[in-house]
Rosetta silent file (secondary structure, phi, psi, omega in degrees, C-alpha in Angstrom):
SEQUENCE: XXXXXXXXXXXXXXXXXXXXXXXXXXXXXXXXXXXXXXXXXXXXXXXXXXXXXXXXXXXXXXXXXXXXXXXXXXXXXXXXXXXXXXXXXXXXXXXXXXXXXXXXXXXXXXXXXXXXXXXXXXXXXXXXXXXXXXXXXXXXXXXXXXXXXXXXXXXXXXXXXXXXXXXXXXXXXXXXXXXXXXXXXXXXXXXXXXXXXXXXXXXXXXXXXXXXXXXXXXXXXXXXXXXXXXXXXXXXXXXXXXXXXXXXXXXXXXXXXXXXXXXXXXXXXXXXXXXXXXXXXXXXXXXXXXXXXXXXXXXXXXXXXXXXXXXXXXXXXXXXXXXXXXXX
SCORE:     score description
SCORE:     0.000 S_00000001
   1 L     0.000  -59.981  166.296  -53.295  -36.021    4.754 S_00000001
   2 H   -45.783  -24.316 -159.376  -52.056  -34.735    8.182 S_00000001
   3 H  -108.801  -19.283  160.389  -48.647  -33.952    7.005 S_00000001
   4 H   -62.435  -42.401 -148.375  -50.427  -31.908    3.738 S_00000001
   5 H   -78.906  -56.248  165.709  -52.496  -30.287    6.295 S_00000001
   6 H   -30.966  -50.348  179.935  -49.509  -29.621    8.339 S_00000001
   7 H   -89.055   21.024  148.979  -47.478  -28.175    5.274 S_00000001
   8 H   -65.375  -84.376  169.146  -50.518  -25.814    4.769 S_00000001
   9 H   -72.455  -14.862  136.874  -50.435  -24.497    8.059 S_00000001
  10 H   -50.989  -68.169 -153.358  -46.924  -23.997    8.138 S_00000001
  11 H   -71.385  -25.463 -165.677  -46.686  -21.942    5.124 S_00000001
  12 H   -76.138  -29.211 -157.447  -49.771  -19.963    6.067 S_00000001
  13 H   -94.641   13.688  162.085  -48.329  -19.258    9.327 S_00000001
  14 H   -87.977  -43.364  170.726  -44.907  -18.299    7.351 S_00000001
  15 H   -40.367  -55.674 -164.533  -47.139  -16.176    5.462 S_00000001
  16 H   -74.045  -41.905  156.186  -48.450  -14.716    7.891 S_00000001
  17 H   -37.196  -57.393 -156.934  -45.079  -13.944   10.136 S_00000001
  18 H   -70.368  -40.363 -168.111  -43.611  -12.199    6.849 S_00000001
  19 H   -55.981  -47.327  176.214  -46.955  -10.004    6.113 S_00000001
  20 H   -80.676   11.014  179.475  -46.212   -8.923   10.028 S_00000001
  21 H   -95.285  -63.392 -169.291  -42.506   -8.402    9.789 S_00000001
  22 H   -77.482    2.201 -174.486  -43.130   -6.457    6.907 S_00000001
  23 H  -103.405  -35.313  176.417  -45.973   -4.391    8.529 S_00000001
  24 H   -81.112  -33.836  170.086  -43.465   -3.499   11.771 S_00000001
  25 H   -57.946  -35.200  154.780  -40.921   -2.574    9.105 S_00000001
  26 H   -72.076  -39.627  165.469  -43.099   -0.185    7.488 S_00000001
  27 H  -103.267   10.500  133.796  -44.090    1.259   10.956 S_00000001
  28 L   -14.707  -47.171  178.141  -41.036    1.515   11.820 S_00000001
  29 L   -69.534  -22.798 -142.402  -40.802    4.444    9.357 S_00000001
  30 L   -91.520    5.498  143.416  -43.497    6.329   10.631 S_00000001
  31 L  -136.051   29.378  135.823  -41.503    8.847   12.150 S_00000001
  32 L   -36.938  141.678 -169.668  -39.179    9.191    9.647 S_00000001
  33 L   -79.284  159.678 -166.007  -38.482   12.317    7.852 S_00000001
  34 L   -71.513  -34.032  178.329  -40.811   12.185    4.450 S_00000001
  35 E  -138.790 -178.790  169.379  -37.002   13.726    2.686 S_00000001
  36 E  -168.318  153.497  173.350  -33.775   15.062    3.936 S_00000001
  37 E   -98.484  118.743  175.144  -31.138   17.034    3.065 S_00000001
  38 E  -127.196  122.215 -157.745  -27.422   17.018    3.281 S_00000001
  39 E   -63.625  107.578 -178.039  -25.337   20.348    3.840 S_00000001
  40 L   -72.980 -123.629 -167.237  -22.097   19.883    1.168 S_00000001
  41 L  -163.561 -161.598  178.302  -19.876   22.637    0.329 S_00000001
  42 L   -84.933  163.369 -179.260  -19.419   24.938   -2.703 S_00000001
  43 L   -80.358  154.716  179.435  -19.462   22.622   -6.277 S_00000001
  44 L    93.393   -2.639  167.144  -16.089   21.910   -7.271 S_00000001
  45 L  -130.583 -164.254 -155.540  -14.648   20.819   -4.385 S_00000001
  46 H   -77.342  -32.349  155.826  -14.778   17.712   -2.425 S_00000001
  47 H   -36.362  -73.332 -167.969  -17.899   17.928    0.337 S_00000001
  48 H   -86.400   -2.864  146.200  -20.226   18.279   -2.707 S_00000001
  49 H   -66.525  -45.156 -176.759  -19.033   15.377   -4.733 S_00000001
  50 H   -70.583  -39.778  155.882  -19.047   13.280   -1.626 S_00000001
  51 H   -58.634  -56.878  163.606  -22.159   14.450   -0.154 S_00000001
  52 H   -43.656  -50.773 -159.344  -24.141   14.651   -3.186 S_00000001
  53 H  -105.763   -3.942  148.759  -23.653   11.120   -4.261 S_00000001
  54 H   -79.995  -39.338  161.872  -23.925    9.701   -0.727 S_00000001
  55 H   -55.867  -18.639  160.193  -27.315   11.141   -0.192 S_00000001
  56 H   -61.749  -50.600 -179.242  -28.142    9.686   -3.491 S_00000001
  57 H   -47.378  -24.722 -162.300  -26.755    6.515   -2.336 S_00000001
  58 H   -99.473  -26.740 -164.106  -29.068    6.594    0.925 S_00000001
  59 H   -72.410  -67.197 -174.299  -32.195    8.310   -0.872 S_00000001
  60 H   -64.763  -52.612  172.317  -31.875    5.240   -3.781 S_00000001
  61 H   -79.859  -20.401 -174.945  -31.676    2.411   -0.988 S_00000001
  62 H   -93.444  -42.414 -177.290  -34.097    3.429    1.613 S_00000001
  63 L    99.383   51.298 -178.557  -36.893    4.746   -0.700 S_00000001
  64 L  -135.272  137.170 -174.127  -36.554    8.300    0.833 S_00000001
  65 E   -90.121  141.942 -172.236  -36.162   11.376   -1.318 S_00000001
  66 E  -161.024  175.926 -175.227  -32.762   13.301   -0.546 S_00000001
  67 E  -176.625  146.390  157.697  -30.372   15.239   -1.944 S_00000001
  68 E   -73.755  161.393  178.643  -26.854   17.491   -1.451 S_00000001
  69 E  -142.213  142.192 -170.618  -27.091   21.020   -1.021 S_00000001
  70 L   -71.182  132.867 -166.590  -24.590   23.568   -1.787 S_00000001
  71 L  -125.371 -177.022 -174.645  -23.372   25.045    1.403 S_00000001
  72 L  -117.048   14.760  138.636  -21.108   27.382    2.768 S_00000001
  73 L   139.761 -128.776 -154.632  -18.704   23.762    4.082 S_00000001
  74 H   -94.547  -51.766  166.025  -18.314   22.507    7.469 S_00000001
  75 H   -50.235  -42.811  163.181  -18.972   25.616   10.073 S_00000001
  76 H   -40.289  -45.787 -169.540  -22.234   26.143    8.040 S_00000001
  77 H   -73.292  -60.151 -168.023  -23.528   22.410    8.062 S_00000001
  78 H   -20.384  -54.152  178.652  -22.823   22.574   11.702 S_00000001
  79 H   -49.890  -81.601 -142.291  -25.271   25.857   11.833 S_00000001
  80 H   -89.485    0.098  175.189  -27.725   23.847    9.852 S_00000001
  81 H  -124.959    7.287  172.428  -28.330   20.873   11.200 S_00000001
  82 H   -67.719  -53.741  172.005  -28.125   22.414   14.681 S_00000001
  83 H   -37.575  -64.206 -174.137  -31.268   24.287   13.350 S_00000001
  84 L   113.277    9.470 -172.549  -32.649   21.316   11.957 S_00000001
  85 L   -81.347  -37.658 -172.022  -32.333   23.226    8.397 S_00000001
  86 L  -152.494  147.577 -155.943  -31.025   20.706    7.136 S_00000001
  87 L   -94.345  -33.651 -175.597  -31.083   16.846    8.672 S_00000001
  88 E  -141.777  158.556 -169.378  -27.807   15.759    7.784 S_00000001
  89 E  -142.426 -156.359 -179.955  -24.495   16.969    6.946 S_00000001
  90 L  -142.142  138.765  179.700  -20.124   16.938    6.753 S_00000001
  91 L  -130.681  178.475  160.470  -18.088   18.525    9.185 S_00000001
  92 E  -142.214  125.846 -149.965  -14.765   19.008   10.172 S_00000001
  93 H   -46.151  -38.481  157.353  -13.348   18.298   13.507 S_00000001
  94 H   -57.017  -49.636  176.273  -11.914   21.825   14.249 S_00000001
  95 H   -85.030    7.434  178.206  -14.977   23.866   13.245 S_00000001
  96 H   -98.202  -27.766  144.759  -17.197   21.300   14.745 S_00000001
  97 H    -5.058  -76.058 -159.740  -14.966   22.026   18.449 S_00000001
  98 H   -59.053  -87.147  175.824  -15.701   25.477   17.915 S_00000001
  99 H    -9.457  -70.720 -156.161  -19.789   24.984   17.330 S_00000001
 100 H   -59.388  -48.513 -169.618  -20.281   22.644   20.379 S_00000001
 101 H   -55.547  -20.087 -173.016  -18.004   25.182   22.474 S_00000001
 102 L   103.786  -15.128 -122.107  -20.426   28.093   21.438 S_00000001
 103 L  -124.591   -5.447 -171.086  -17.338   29.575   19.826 S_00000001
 104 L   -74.998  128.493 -176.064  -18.744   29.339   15.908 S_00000001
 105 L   -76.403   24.091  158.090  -18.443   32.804   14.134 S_00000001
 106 L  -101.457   10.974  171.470  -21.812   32.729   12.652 S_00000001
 107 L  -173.594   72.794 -146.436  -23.291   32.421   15.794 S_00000001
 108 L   -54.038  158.875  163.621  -21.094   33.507   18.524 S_00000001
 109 L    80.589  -37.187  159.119  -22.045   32.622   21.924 S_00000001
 110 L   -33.026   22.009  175.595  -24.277   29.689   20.672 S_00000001
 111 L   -31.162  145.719 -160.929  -23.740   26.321   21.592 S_00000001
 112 L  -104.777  144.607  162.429  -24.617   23.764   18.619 S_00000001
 113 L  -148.330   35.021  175.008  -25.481   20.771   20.868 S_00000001
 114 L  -134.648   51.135 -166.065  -27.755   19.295   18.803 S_00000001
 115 E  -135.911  117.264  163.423  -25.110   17.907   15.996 S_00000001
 116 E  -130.350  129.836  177.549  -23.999   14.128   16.303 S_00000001
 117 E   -42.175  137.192  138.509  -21.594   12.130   14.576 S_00000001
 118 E   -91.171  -61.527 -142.246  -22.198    9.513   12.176 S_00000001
 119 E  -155.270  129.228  144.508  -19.048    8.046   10.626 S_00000001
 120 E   -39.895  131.480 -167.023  -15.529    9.005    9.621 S_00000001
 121 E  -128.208  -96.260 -159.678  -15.248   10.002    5.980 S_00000001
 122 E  -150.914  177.073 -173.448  -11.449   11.054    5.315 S_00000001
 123 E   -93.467  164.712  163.732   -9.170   13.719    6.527 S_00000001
 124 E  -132.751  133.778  167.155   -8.362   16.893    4.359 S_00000001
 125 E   -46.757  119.412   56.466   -5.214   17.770    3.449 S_00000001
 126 E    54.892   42.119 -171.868   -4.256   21.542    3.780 S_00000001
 127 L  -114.265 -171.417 -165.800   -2.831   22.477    0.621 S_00000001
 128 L  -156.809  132.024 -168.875   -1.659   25.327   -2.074 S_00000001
 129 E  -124.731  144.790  145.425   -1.810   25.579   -6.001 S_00000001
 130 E  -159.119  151.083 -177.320   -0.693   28.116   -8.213 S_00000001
 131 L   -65.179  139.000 -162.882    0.254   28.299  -11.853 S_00000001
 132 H   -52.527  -39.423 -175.102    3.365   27.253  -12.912 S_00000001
 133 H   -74.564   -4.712  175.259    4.195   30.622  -14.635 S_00000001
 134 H   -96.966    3.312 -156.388    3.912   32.995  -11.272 S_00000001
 135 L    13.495   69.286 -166.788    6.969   31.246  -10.021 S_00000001
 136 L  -117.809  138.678  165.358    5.617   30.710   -6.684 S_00000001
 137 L  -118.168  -20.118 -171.061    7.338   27.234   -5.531 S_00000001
 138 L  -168.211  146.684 -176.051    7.092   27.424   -2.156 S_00000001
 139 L   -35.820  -49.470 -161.117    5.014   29.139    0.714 S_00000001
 140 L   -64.422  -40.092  175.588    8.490   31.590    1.341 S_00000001
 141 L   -43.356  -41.605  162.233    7.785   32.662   -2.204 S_00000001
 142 L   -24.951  111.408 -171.909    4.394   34.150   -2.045 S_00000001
 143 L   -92.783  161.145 -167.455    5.222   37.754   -2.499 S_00000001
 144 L   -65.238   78.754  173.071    3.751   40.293    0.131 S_00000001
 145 L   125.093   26.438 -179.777    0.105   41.346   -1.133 S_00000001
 146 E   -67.323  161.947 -176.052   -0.604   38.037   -2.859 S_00000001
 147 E   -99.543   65.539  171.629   -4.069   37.618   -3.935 S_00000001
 148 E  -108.370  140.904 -176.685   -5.165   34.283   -2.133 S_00000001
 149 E  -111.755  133.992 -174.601   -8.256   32.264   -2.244 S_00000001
 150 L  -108.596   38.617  157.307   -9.437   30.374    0.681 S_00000001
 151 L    83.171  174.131  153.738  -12.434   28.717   -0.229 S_00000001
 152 L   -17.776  128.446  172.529  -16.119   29.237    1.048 S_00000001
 153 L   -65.895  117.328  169.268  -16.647   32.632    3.600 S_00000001
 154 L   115.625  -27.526 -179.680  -16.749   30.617    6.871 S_00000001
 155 L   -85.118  146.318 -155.521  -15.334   27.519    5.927 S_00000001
 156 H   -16.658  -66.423  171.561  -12.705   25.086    7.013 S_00000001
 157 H   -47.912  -32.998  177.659  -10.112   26.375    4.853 S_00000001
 158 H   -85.435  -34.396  171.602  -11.138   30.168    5.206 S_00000001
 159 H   -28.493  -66.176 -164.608  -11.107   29.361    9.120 S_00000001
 160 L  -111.348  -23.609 -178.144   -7.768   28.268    9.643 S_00000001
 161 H   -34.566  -61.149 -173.646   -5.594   28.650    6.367 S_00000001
 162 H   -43.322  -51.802 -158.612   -5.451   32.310    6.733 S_00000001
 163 H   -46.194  -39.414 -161.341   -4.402   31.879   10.309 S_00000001
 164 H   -84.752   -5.766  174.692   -1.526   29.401    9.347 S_00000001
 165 H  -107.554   -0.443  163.845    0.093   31.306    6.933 S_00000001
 166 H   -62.253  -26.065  165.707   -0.070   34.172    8.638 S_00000001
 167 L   -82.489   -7.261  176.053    1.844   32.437   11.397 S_00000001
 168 L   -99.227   -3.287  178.666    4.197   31.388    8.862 S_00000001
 169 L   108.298  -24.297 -149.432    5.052   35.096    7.636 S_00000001
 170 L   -88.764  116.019 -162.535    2.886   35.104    4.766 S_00000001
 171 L   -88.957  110.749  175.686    1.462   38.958    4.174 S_00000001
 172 E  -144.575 -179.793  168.048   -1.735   38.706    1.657 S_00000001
 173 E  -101.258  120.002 -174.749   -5.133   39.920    0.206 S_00000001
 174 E   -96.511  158.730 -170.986   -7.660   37.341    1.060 S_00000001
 175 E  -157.511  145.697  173.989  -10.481   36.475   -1.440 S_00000001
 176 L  -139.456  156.063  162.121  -13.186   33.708   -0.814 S_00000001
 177 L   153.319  173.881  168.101  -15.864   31.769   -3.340 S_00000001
 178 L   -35.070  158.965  158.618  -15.960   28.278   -4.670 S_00000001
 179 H   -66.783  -26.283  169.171  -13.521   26.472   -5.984 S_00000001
 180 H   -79.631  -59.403  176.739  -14.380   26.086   -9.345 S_00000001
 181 H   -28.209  -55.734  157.186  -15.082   29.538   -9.160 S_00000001
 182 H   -56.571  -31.990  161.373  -11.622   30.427   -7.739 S_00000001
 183 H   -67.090  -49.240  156.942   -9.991   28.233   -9.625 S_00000001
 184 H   -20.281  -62.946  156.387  -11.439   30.023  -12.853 S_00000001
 185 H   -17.948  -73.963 -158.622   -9.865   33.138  -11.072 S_00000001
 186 H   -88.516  -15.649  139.854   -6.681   31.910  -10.708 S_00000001
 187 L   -43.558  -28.182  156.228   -6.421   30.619  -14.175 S_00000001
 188 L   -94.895    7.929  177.454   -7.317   34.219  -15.568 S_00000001
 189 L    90.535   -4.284 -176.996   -5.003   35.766  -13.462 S_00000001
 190 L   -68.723  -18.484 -155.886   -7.702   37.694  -11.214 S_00000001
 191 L  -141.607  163.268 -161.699   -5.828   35.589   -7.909 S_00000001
 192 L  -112.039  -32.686 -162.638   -1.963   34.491   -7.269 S_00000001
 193 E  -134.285  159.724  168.769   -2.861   31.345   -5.123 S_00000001
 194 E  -126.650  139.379  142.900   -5.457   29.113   -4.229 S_00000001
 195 L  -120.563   84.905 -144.155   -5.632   27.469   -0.497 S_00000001
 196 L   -78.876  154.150  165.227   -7.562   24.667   -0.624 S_00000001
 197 E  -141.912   91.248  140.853   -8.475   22.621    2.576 S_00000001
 198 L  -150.541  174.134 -177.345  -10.443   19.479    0.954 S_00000001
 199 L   -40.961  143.771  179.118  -10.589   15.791    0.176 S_00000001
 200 L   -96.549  142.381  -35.029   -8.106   14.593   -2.065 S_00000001
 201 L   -57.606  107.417 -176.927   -7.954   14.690   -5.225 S_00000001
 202 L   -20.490  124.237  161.307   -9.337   18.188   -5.422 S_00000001
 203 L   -87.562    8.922  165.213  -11.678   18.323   -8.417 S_00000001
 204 L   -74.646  -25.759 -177.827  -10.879   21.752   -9.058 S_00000001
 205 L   -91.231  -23.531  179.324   -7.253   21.153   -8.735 S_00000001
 206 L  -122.648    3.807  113.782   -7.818   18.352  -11.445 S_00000001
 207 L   -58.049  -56.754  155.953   -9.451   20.227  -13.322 S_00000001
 208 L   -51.513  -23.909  171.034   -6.973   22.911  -13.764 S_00000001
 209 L   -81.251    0.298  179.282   -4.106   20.441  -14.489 S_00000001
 210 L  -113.750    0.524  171.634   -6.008   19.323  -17.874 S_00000001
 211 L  -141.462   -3.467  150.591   -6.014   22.924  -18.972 S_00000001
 212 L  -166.629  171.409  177.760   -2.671   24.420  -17.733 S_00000001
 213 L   -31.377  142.769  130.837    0.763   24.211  -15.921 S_00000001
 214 L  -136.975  173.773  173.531    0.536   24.388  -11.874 S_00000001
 215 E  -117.931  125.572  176.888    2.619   24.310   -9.122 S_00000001
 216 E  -109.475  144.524 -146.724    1.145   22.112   -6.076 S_00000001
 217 L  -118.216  119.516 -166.385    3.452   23.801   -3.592 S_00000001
 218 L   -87.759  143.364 -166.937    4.245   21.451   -0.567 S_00000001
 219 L   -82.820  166.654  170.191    5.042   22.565    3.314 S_00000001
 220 L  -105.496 -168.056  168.701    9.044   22.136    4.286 S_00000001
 221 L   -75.780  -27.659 -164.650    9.382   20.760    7.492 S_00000001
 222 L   -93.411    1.000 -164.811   10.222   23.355    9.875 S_00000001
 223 L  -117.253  -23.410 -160.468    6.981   25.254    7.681 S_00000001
 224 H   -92.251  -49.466 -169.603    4.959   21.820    8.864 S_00000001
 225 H   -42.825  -76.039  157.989    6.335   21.445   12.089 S_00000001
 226 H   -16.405  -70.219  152.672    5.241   25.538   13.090 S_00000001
 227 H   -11.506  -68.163 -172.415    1.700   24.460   12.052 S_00000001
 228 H   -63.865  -35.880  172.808    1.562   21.474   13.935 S_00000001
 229 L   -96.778   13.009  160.878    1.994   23.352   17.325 S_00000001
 230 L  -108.772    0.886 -129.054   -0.194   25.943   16.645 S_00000001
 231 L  -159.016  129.800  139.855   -3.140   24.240   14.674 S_00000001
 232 L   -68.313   78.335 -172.632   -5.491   21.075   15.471 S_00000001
 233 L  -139.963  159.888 -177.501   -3.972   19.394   12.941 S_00000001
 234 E  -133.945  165.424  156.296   -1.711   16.076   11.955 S_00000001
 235 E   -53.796  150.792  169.734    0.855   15.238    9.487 S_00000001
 236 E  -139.932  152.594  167.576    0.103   14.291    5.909 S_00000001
 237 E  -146.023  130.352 -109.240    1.501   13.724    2.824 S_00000001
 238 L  -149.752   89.641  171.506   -0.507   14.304   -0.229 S_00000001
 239 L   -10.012  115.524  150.563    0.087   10.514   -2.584 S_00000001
 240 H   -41.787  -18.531  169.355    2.176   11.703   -5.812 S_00000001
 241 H   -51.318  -45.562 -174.703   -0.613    9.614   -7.155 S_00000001
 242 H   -59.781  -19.828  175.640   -2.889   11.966   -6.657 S_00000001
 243 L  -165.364  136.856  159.662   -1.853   14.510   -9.713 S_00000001
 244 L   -19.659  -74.081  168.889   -0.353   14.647  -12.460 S_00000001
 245 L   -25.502  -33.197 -147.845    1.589   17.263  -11.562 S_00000001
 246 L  -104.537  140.636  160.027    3.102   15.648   -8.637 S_00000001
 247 L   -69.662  -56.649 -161.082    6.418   13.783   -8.631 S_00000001
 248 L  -114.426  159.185  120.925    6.860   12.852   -5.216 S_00000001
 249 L   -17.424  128.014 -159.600    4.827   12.286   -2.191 S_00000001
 250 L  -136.844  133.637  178.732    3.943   16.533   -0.699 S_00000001
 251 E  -120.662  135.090 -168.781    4.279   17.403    2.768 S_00000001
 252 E  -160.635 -176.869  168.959    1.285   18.940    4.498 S_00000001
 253 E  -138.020  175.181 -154.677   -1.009   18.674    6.827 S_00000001
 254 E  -160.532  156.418 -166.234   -4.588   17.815    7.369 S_00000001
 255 E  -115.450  169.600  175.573   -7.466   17.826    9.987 S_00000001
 256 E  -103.598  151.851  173.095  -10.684   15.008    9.930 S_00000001
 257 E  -118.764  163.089  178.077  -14.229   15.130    8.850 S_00000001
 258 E  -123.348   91.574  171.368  -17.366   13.460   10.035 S_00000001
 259 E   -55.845  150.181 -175.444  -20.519   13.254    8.658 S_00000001
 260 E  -126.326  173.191 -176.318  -23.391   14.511   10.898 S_00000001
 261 E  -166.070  145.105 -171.101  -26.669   14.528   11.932 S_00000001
 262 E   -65.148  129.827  151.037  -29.398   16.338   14.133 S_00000001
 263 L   -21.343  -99.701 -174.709  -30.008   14.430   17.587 S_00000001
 264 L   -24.377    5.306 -156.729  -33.218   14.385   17.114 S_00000001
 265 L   -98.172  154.041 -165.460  -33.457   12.586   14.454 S_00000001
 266 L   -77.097  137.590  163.910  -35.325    9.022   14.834 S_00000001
 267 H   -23.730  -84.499 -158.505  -32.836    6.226   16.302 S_00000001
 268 H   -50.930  -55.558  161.438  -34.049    3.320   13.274 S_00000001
 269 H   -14.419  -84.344 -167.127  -33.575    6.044   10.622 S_00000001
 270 H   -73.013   -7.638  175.300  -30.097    6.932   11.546 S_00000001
 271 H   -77.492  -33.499 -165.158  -29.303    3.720   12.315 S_00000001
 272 H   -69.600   -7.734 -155.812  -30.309    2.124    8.763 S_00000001
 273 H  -112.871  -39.544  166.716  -28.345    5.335    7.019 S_00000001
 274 H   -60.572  -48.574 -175.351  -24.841    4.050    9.493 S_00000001
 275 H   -55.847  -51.229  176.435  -25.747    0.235    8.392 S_00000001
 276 H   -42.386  -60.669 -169.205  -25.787    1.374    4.462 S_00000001
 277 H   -67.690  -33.927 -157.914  -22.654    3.865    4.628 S_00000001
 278 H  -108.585  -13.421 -164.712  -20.490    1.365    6.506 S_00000001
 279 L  -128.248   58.193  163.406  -20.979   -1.915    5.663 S_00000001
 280 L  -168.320   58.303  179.559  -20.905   -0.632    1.466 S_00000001
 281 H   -62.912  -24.085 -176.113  -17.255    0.913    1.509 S_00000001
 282 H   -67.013  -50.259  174.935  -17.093   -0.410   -2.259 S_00000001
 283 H   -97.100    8.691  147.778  -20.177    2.038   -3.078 S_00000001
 284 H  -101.094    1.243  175.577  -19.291    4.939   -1.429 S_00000001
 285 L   -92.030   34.346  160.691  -15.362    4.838   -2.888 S_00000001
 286 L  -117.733   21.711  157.536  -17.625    4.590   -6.412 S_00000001
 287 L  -107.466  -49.091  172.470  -18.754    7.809   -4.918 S_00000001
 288 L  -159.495  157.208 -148.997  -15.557    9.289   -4.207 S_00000001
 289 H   -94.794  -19.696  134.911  -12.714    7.592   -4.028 S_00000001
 290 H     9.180  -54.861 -168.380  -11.931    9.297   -0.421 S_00000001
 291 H   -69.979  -13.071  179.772  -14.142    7.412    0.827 S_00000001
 292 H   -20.096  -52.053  164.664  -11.350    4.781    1.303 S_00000001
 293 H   -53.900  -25.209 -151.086  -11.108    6.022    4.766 S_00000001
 294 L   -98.091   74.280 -173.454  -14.811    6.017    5.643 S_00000001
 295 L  -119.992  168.827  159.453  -14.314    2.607    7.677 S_00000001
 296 L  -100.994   24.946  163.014  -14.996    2.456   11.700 S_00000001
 297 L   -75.583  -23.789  178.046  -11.832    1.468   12.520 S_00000001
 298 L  -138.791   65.256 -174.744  -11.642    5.037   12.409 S_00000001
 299 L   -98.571   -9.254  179.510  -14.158    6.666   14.830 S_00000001
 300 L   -70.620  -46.897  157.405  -11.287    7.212   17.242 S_00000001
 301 L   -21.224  -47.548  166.978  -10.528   10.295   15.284 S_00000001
 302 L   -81.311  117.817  163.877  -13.606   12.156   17.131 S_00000001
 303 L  -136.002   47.451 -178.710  -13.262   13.223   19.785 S_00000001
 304 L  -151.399  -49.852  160.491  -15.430   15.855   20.338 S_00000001
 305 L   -33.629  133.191  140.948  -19.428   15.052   19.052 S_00000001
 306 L  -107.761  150.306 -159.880  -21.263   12.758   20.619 S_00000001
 307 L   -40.116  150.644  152.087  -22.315    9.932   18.543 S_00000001
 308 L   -49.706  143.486 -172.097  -26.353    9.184   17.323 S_00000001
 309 H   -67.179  -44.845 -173.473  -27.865    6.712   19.635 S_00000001
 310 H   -80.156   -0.949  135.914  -28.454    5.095   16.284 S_00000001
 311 H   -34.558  -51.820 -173.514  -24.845    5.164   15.170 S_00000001
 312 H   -69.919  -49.990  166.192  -24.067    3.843   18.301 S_00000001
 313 H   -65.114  -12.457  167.598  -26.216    0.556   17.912 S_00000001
 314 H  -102.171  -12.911  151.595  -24.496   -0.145   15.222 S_00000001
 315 H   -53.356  -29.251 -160.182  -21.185    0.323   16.400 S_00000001
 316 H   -74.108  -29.193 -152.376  -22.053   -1.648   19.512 S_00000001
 317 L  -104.248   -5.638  162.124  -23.865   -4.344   17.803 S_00000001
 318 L  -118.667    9.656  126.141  -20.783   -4.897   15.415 S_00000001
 319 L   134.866   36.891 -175.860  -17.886   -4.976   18.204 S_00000001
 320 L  -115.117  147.211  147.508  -16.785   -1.167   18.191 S_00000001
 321 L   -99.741  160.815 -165.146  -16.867    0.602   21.036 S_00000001
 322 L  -126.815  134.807 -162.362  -17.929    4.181   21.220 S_00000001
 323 L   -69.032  124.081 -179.120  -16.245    5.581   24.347 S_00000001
 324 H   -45.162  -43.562  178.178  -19.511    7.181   27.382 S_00000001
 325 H   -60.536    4.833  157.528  -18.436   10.832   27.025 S_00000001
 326 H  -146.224   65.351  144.410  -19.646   10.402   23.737 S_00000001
 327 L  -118.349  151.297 -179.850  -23.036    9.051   24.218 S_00000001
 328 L   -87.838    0.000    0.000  -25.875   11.201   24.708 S_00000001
């Protein structure tokens, strides 16, 4: 009878544990945001596949309504989650410099200091398409008054592309919009070149290679090299794997991105949105395949945000370290 009585009051007082476990776990929440938002890119390139379907992923496990939002890339999300416009977003390690420094052209003078890392997601590659039929093969080819599109006004690619071929010789008429949109373009002949700067494999880029000829036109070395000392940037080489088109292995180069998030944002929150993305690398490269990269093995890449406190417990509490200049 004592040992029924016993196995009674054990289970009630298991009962009872889990009803209060689950009762701090719900107020836990309770300054959570009720939704959130995460600042992409234009559709058709890589920021808004990868954004889009990780805020699903984080929306569908936490039981929080989210969503991507079409943006104008990585200086925008910076802008917008500085604000608080948007809670979380994808950057890229040059125009996120330029933010924190005050130095961002949509809002000169400005430090963004309210922008913190989450995670490494993958680097992007620097690269240049045109149709096979313009006989452009190479950057020296571009003739003098080409019609090139660099992406999104404000964005990674419109940042620095321009800059780099211009340091490279290359004389041209700049054009901006989306990428499907540009790609569209350059498939009817309105544009000579596209210069994309995103995640690999472009879907814009792979798109166009299922409905005509291109040329994906590769840096030489002494064209890579020239780059490399002017440009926050590293070597790359852009998989033949990656397109049809491609024989060989393409040499280029390519800067990193981060997903971000406002300071402010509650610790438990951001930590449970680092625990999800990192330790389910299988479902976000069933997001994008990109995501390959998006391990913490490669948080060394930043070096200029400093992390979410709640980022930080979970590096900390799974053996990474995140270096004190980048703690708040």
């Amino acid at each position: 009878m004592r040992n029924a009585t016993s196995r009674i009051l054990a289970g009630t007082l298991a009962g009872s544990l889990l009803v209060a476990a689950s009762a701090s776990a719900q107020s836990d929440r309770s300054d959570w945001p009720e939704s959130f938002t995460v600042g992409t890119a234009s559709q058709g390139g890589t920021y808004f596949v990868y954004g889009s379907g990780w805020a699903n992923l984080i929306a569908d496990e936490l039981g929080i309504s989210g969503g991507g939002e079409v943006t104008g890339g990585p200086t925008q999300n910076m802008a917008l989650v500085h604000g608080g416009d948007v809670a979380l977003g994808l950057t890229t390690m040059g125009p996120a410099a330029e933010a924190l420094a005050g130095e961002s052209p949509l809002a000169p003078g400005v430090p963004m200091d309210n922008v913190c890392a989450l995670f490494p997601m993958y680097e992007t590659p620097f690269s240049i398409t045109a149709l096979e039929d313009s006989g452009i093969e190479s950057i020296a080819d571009i003739p003098e008054g080409a019609r090139i599109g660099f992406g999104p006004a404000a964005s990674t690619s419109d940042t620095y592309f321009p800059a780099m071929l211009e340091t490279l010789g290359v004389e041209f008429d700049r054009r901006n919009g989306g990428w499907s949109d540009l790609g569209g373009q350059l498939q009817d002949g309105l544009i000579d070149v596209i210069a994309f700067a995103a995640g690999i494999p472009i879907p814009a880029v792979s798109q166009l290679e299922v409905q005509t000829d291109v040329n994906i036109i590769e840096f030489t070395e002494e064209e890579q090299q020239t780059v490399l000392e002017n440009f926050p940037v590293s070597e790359f080489q852009i998989p033949a794997s990656t397109y049809e088109t491609l024989e060989e292995d393409a040499r280029a180069v390519s800067m990193w991105n981060f997903t971000i998030a406002g300071c402010d944002l509650p610790e438990d929150f951001v930590y449970e949105v680092t625990k999800l993305s990192l330790e389910n690398n299988d479902r976000m490269r069933d997001v994008h395949r990109s995501a390959a990269t998006s391990i913490p093995e490669n948080i060394k890449y930043n070096k200029v945000l400093p992390f979410h406190p709640g980022a930080v417990r979970w590096y900390e509490e799974n053996g990474y370290e995140i270096p004190e200049d980048l703690k708040l």
